[in-house]
VOKOLGU-398533 format. One line per 3 residues: their letters; for each residue x, y, z of N, C-alpha, C. Coordinates in nm, 2 decimals. Example, Ala and Ser with C-alpha at 12.3 -4.5 7.8 and 13.67 -1.06 7.14 Angstrom:
2
as	1.32,-0.57,0.78,1.23,-0.45,0.78,1.32,-0.33,0.78 ~ 1.28,-0.22,0.71,1.37,-0.11,0.71,1.29,0.00,0.79
This chain:
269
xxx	1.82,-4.60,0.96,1.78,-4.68,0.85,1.65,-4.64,0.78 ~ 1.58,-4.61,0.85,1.42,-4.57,0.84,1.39,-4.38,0.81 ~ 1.49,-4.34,0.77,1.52,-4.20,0.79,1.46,-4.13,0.64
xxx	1.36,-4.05,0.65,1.32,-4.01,0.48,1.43,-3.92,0.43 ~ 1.49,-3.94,0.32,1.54,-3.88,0.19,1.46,-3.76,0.19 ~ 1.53,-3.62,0.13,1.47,-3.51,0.08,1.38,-3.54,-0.05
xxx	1.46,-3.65,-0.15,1.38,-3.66,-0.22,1.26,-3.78,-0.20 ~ 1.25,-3.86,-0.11,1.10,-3.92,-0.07,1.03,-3.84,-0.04 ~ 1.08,-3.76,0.04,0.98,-3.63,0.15,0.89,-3.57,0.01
xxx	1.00,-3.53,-0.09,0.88,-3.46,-0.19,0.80,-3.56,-0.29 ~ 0.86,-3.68,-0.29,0.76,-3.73,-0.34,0.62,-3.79,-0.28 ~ 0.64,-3.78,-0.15,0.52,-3.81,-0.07,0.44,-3.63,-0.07
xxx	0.49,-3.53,-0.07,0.40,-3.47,-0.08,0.35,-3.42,-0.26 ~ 0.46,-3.47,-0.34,0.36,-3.48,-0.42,0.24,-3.53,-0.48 ~ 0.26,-3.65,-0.40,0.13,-3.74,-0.40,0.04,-3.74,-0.36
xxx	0.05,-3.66,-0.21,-0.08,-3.63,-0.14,-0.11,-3.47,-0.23 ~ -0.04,-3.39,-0.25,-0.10,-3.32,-0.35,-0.22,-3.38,-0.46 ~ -0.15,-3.48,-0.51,-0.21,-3.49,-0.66,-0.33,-3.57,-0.55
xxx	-0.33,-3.70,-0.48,-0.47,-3.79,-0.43,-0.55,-3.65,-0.40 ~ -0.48,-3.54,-0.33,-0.64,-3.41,-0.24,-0.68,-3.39,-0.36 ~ -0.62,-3.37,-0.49,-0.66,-3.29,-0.59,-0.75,-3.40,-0.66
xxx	-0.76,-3.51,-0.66,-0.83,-3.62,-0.74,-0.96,-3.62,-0.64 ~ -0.94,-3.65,-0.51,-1.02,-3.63,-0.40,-1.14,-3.50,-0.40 ~ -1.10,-3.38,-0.48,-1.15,-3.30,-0.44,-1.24,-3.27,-0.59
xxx	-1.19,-3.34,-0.68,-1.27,-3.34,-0.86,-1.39,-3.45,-0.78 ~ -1.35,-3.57,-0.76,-1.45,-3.66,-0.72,-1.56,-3.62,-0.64 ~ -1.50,-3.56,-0.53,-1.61,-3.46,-0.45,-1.72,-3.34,-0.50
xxx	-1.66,-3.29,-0.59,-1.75,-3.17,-0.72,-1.84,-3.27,-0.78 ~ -1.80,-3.37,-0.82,-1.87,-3.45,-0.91,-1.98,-3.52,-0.85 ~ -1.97,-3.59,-0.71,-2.04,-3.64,-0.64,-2.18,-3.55,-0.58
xxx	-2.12,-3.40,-0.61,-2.18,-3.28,-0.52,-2.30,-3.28,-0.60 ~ -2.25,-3.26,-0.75,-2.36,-3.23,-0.86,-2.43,-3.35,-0.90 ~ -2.38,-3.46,-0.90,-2.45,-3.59,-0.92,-2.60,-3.62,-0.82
xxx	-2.52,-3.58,-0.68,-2.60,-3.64,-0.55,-2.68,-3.73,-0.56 ~ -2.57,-3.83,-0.54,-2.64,-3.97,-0.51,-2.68,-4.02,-0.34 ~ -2.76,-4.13,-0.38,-2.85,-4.16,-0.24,-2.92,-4.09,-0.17
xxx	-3.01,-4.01,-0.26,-3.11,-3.92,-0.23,-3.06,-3.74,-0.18 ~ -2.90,-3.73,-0.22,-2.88,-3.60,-0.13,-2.91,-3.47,-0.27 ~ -2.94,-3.52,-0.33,-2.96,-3.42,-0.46,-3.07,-3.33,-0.43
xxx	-3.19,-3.37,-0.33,-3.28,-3.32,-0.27,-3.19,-3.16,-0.20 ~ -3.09,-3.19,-0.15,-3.01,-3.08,-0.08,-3.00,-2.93,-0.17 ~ -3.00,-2.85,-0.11,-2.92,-2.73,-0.18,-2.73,-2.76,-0.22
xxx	-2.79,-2.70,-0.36,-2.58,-2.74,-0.40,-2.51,-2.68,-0.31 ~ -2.52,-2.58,-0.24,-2.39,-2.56,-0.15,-2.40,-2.67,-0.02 ~ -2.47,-2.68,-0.01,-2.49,-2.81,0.10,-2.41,-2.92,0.05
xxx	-2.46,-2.99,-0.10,-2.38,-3.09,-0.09,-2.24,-3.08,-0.13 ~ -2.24,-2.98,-0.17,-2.06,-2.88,-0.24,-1.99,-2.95,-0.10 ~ -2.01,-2.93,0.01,-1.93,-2.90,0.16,-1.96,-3.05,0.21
xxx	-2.02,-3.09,0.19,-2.08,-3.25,0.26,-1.99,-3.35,0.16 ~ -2.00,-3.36,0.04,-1.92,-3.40,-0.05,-1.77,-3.37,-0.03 ~ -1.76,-3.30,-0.01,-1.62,-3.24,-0.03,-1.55,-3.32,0.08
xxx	-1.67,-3.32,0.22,-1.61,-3.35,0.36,-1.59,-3.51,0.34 ~ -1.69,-3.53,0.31,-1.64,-3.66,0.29,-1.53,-3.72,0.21 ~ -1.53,-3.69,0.10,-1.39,-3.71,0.02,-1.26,-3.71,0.09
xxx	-1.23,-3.56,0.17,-1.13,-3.58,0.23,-1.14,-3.67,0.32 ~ -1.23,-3.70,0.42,-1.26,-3.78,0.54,-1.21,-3.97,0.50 ~ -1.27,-3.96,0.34,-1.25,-4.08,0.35,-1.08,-4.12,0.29
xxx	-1.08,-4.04,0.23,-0.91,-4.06,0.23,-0.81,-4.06,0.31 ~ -0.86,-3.99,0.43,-0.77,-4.03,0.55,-0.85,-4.15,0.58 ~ -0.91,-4.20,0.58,-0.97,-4.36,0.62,-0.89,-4.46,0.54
xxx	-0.95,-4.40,0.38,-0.88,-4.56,0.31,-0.72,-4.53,0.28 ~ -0.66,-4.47,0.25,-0.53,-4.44,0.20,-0.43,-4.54,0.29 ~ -0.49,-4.54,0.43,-0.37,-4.61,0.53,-0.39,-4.73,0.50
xxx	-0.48,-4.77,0.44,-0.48,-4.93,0.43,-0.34,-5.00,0.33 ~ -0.29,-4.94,0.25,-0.20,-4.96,0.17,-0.10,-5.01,0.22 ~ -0.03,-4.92,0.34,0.07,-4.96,0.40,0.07,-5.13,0.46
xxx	-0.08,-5.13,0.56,-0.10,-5.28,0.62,-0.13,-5.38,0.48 ~ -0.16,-5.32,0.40,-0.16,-5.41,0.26,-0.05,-5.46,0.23 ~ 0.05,-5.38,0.22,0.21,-5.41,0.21,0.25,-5.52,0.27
xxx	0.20,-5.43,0.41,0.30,-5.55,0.49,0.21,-5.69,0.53 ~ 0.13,-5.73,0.49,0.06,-5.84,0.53,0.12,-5.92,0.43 ~ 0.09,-5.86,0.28,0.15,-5.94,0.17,0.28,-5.96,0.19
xxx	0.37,-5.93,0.27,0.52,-5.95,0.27,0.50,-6.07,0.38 ~ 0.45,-6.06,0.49,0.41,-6.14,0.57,0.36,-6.30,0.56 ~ 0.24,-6.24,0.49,0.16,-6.36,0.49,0.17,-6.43,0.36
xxx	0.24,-6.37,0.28,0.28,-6.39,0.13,0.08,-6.41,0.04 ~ 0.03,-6.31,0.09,-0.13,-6.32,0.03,-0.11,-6.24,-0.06 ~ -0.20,-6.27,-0.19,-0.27,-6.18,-0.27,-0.26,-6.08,-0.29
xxx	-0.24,-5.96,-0.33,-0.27,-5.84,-0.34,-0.40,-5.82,-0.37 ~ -0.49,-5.84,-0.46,-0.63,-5.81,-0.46,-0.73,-5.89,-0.35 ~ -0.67,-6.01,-0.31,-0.76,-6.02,-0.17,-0.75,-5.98,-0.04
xxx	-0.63,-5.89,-0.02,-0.60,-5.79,0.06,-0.69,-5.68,0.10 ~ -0.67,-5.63,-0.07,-0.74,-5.49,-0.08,-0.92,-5.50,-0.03 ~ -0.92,-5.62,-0.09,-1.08,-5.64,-0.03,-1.14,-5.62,0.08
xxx	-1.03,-5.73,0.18,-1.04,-5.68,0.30,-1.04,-5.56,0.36 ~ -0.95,-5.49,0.31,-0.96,-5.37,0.37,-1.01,-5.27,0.36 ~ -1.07,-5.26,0.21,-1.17,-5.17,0.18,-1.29,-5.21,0.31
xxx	-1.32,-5.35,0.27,-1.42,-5.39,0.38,-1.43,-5.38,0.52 ~ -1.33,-5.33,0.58,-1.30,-5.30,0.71,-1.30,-5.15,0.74 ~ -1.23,-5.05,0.68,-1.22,-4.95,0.63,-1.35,-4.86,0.62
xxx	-1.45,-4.95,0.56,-1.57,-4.90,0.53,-1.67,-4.92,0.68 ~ -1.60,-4.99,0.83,-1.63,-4.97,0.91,-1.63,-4.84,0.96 ~ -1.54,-4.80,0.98,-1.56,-4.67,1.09,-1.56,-4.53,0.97
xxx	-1.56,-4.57,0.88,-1.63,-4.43,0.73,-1.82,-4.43,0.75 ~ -1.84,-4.57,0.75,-1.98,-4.58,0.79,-2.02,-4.50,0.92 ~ -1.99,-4.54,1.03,-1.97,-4.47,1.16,-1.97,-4.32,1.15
xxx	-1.87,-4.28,1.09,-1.85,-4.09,1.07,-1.92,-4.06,0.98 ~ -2.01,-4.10,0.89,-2.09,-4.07,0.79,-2.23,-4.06,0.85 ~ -2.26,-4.15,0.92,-2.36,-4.15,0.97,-2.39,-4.06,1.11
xxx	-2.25,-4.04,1.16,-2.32,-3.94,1.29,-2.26,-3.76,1.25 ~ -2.22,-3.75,1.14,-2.18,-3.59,1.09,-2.36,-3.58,1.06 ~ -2.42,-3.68,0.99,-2.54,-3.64,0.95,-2.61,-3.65,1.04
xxx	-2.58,-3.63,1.20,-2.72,-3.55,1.29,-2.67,-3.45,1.37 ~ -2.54,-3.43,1.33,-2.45,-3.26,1.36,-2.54,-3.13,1.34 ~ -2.57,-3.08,1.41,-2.52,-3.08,1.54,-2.57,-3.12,1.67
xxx	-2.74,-3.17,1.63,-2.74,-3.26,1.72,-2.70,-3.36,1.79 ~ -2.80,-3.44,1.86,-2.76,-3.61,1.92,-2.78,-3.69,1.88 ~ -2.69,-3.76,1.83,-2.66,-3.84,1.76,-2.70,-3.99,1.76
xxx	-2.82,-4.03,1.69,-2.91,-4.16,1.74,-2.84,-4.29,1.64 ~ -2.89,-4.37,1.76,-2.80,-4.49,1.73,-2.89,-4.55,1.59 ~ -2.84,-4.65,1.47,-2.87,-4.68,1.43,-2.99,-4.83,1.42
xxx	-3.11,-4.86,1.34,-3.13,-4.99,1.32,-3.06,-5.08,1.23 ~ -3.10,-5.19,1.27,-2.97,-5.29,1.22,-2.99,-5.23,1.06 ~ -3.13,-5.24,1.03,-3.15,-5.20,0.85,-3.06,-5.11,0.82
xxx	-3.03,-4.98,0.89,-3.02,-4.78,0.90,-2.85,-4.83,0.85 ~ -2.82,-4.92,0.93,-2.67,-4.93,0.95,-2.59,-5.04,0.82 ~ -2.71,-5.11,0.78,-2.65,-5.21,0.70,-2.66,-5.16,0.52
xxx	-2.74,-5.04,0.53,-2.79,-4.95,0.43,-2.65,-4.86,0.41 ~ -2.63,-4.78,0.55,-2.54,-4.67,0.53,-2.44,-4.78,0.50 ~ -2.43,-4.91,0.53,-2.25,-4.94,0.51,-2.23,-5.00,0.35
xxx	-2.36,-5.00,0.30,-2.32,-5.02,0.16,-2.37,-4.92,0.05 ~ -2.40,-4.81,0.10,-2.37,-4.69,0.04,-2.23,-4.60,0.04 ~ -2.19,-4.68,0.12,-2.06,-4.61,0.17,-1.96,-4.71,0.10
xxx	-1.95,-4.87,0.15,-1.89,-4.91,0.05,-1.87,-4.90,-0.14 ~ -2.00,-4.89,-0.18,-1.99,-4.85,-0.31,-1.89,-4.69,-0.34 ~ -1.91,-4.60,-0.31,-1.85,-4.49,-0.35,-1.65,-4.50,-0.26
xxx	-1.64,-4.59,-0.18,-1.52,-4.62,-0.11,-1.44,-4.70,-0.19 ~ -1.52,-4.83,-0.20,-1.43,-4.94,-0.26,-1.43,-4.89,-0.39 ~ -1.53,-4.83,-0.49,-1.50,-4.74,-0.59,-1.36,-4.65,-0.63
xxx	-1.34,-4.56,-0.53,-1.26,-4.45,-0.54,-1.11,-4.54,-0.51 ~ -1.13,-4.65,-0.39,-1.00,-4.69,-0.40,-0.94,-4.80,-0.56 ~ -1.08,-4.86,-0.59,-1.02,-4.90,-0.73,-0.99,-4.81,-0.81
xxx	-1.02,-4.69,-0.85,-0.97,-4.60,-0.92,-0.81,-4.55,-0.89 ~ -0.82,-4.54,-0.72,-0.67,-4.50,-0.74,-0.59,-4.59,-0.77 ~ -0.59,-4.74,-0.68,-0.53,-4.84,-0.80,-0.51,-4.86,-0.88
xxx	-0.63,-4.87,-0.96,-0.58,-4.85,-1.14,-0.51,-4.74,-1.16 ~ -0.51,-4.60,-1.13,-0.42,-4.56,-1.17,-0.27,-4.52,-1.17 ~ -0.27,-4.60,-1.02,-0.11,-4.57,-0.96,-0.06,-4.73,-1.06
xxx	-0.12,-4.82,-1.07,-0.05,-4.93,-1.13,-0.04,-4.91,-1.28 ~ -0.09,-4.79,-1.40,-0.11,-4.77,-1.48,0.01,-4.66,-1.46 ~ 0.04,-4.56,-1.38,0.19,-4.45,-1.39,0.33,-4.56,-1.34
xxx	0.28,-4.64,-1.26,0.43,-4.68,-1.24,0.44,-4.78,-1.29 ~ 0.34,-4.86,-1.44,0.39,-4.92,-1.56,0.43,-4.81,-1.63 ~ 0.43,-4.78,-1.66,0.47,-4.61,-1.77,0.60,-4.56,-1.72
xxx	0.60,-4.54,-1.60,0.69,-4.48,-1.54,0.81,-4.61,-1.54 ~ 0.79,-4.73,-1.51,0.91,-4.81,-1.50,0.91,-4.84,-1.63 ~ 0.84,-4.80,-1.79,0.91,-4.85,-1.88,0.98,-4.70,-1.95
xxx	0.91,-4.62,-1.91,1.04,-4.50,-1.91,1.14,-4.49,-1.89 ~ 1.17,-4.55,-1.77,1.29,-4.53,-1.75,1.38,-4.59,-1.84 ~ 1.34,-4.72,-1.85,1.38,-4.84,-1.92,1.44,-4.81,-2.06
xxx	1.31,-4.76,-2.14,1.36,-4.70,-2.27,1.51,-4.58,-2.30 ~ 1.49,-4.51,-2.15,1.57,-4.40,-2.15,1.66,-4.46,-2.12 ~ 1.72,-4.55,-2.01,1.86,-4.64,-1.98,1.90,-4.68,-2.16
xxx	1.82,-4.77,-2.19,1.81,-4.85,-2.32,1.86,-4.74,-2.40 ~ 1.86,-4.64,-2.45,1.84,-4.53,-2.55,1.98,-4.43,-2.49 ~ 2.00,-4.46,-2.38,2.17,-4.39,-2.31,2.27,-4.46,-2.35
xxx	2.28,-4.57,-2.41,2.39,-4.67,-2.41,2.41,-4.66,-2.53 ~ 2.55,-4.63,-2.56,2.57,-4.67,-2.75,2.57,-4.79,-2.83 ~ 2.53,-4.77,-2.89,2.52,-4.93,-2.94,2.62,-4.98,-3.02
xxx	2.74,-4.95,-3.02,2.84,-5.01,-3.02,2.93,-5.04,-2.88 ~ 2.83,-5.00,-2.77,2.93,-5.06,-2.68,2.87,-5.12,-2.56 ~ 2.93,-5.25,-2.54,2.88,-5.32,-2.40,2.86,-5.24,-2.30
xxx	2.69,-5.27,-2.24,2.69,-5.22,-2.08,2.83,-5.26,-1.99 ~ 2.86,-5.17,-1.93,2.98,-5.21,-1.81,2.91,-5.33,-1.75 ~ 2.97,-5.43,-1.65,2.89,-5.53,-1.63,2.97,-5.48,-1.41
xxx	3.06,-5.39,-1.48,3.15,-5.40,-1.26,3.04,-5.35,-1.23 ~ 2.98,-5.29,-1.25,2.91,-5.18,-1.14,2.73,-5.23,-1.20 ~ 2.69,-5.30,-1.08,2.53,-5.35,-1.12,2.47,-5.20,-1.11
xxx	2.33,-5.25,-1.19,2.30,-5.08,-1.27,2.21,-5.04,-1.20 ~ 2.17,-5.11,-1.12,2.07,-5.10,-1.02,2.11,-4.98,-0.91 ~ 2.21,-4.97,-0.87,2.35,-4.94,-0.72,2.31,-4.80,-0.80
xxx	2.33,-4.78,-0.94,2.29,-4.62,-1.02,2.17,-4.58,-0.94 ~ 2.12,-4.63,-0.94,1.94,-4.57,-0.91,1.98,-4.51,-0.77 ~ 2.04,-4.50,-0.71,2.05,-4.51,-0.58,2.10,-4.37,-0.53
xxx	2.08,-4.26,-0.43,2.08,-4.16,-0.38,2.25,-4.14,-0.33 ~ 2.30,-4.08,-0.37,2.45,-4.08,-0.31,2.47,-4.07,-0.11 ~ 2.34,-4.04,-0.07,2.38,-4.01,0.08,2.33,-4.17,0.13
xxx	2.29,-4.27,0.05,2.24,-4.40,0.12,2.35,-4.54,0.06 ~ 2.45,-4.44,-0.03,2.52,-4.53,-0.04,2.51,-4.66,-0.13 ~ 2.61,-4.75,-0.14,2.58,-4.86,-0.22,2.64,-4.98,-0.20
xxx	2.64,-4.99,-0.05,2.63,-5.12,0.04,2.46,-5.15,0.05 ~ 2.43,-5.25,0.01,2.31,-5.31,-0.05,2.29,-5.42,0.04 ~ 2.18,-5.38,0.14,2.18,-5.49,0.24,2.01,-5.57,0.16
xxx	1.96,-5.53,0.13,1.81,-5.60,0.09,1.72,-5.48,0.01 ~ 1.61,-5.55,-0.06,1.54,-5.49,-0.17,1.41,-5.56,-0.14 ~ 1.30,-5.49,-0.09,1.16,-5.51,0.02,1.08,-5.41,-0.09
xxx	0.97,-5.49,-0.15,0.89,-5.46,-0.25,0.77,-5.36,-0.19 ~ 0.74,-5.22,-0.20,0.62,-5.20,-0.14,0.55,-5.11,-0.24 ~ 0.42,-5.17,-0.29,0.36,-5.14,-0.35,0.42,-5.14,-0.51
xxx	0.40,-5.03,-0.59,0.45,-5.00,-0.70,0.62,-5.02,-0.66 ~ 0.65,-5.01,-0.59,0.81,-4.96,-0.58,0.90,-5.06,-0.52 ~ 1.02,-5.05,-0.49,1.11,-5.11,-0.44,1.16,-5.02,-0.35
xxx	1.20,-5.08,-0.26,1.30,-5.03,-0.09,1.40,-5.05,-0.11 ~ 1.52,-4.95,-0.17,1.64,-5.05,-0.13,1.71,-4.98,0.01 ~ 1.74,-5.11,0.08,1.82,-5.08,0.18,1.90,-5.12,0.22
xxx	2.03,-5.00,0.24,2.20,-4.99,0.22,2.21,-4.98,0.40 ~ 2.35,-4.99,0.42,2.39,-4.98,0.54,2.44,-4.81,0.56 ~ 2.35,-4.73,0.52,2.33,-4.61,0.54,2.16,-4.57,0.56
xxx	2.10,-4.61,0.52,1.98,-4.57,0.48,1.89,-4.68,0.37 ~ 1.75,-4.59,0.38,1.68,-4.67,0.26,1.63,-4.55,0.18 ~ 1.61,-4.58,0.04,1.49,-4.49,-0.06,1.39,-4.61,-0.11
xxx	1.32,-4.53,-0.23,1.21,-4.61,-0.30,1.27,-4.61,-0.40 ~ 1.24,-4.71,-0.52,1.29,-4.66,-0.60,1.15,-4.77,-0.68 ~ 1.12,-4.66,-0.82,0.96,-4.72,-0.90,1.04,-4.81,-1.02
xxx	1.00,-4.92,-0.97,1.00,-5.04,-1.05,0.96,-5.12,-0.97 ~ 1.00,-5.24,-1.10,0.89,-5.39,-1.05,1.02,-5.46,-0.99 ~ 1.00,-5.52,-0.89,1.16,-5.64,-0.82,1.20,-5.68,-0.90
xxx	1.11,-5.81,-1.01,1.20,-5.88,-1.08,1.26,-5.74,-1.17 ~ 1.24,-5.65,-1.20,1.30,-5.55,-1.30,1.47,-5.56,-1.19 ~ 1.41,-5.48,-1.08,1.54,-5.48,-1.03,1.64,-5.58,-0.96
xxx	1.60,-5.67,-0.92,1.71,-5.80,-0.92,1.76,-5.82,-1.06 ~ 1.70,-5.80,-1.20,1.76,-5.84,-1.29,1.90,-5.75,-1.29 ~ 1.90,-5.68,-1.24,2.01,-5.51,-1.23,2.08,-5.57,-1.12
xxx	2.09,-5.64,-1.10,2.18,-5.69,-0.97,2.26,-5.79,-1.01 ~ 2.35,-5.78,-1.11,2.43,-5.88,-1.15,2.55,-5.84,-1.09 ~ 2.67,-5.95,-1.03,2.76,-5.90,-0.96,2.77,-5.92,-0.80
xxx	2.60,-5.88,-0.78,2.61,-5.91,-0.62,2.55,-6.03,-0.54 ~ 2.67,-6.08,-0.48,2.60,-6.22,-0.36,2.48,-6.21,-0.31 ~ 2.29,-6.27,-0.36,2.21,-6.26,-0.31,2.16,-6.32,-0.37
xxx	1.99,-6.30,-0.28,1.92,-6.39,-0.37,1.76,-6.36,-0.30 ~ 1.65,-6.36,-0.39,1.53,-6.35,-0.39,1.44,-6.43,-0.28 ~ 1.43,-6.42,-0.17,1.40,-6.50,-0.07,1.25,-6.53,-0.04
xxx	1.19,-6.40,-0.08,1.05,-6.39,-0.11,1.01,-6.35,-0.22 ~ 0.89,-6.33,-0.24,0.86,-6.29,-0.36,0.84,-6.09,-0.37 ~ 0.85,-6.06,-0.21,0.89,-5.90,-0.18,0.99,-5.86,-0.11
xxx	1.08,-5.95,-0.12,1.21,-5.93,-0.04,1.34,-6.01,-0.16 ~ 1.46,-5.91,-0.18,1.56,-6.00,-0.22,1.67,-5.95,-0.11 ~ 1.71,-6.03,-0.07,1.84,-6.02,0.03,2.00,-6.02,-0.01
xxx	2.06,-5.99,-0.03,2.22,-5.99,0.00,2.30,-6.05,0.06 ~ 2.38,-6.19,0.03,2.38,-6.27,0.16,2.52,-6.20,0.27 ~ 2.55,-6.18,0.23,2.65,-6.08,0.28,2.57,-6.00,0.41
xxx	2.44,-6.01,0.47,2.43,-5.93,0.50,2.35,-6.00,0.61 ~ 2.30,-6.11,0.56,2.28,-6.21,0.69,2.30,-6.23,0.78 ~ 2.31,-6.20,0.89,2.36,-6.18,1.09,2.30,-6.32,1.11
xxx	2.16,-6.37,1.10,2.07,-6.45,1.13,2.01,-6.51,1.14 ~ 1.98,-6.62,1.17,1.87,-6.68,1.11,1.75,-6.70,1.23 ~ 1.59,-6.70,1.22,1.47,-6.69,1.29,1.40,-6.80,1.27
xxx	1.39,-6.89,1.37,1.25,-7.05,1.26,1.10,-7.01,1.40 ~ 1.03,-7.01,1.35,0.90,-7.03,1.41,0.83,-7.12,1.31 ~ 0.83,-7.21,1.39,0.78,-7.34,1.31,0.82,-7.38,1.22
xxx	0.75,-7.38,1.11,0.78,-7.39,1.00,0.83,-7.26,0.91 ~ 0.76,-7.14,0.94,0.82,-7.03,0.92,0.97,-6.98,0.98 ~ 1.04,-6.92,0.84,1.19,-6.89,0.84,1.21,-6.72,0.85
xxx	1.28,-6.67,0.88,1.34,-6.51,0.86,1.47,-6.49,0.92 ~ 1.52,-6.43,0.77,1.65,-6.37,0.80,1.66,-6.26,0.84 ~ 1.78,-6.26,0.97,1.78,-6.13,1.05,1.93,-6.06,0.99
xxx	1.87,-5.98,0.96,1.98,-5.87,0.83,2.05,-5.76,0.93 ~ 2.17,-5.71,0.89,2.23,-5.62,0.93,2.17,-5.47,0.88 ~ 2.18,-5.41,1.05,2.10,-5.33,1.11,1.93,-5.34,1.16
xxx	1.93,-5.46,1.17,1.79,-5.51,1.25,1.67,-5.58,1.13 ~ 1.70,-5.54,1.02,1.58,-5.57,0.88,1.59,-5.70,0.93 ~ 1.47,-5.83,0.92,1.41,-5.92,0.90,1.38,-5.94,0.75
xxx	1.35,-6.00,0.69,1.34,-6.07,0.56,1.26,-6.19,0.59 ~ 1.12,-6.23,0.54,1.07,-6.33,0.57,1.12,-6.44,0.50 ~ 1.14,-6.56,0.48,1.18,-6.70,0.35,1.01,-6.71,0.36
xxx	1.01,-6.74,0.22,0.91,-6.81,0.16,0.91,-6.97,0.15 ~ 0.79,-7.04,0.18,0.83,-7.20,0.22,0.90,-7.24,0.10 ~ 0.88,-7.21,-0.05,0.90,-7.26,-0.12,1.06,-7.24,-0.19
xxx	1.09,-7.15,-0.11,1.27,-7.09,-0.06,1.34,-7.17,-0.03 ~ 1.30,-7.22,0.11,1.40,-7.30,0.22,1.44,-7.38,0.18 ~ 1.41,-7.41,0.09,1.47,-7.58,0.05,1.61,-7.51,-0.05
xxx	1.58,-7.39,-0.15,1.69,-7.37,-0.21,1.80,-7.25,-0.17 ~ 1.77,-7.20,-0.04,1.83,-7.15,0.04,1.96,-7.25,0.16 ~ 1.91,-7.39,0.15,1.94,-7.48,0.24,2.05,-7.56,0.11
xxx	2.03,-7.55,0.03,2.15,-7.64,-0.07,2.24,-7.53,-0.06 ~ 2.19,-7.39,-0.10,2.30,-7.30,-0.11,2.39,-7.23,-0.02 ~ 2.35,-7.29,0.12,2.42,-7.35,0.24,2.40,-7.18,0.30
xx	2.26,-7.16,0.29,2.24,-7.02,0.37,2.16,-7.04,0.54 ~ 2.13,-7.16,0.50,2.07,-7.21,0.61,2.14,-7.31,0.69
């Protein structure tokens, strides 16, 4: 179920391509800027210190996205009060490795409370920085990108003649080896998950875009990052008050409280 596509595989590397390559302009620019007194350095010093960090911190912040994801599916929170946290957490152990590369190769002395509460908001500013940046611009290509496509669907159809309505237009978007048994549609990040009883891909659009493309099929929106298939329902999960549907081939699907009530008329519950 969980199995990457050839074509995800390259889209994840071309992503970490393009972040090293944004990562590593930001690092040149930081090198020549040298902020927080490192300008005092020789440029090849900060050329390599800059640079290290850059990469360093992108393996730091980048993972946060994922637990971003899934908390928001979870906990049904915020996306920007997510990211807060995690930049802010994040900027724990960046603080930590920033602060002991700079007595490399010596021994490495512990911090005063001041030493440490200084480094962590030096570090926050250029962190929570760089992660707003990539934010803005990943939410800035995959508006572009999902009204591309849009226009290009739109602009494929002749206008003398009705979209087909058998075949939802959504099931199109979809990889021939994952099929178009459509067990659920799990929002992560910019993109959509859909997942068939073969497999899952991504696919870049917004949910409501793609539930609207789902005309035809028994389901329904259960969360606000999950649309389910009821066809596909094995389950049902109550912890307390909290509901989840247990989907064919192991998927969970959380209900949202303000769900259950119209999940429960539509006699899913």
């Amino acid at each position: 179920m969980n199995e990457q596509t050839p074509n995800r595989r390259n889209q994840l590397a071309r992503k970490l391509i393009v972040d090293l390559s944004i990562m590593t302009v930001i690092g040149v620019v930081l090198a020549f800027i040298g902020p927080f007194g490192s300008f005092q350095e020789p440029l090849a010093y900060r050329l390599v210190s800059w640079l290290a960090f850059s990469y360093l911190g992108y393996a730091i912040y980048s993972p946060m996205s994922y637990f971003v994801g899934k908390l928001r599916t979870l906990l049904d929170l915020p996306t920007t009060g997510l990211w807060i946290a995690a930049v802010l957490i994040a900027t724990v152990p960046m603080t930590i490795a920033v602060w002991s590369i700079g007595f490399l190769p010596g021994p490495i002395r512990a911090p005063t409370l001041e030493e440490g509460l200084t480094s962590y908001f030096y570090v926050l500013v250029v962190g929570g920085g760089v992660t707003a940046l990539f934010y803005a611009l990943e939410s800035r290509n995959a508006t572009e990108m999902a009204l591309t496509e849009q226009d290009v669907d739109a602009s494929s159809e002749p206008a003398s003649v009705s979209p087909v309505k058998d075949v939802p237009r959504f099931l199109d978007r979809l990889p021939a080896e994952i099929g178009t048994s459509l067990i659920a549609l799990e929002m992560e990040d910019h993109y959509v998950r859909a997942h068939t009883a073969l497999g899952s891909e991504l696919v870049l659009m917004r949910m409501r875009d793609a539930v609207a493309e789902l005309d035809g099929i028994d389901g329904m929106q259960v969360h606000r990052s999950w649309w389910v298939a009821r066809g596909a329902v094995a389950d049902v999960k109550r912890e307390g008050r909290n509901v989840r549907l247990v989907l064919d081939g192991g998927l969970e699907a959380p209900v949202s409280r303000a769900n259950v009530a119209a999940l429960k008329e539509a006699g899913w519950l």
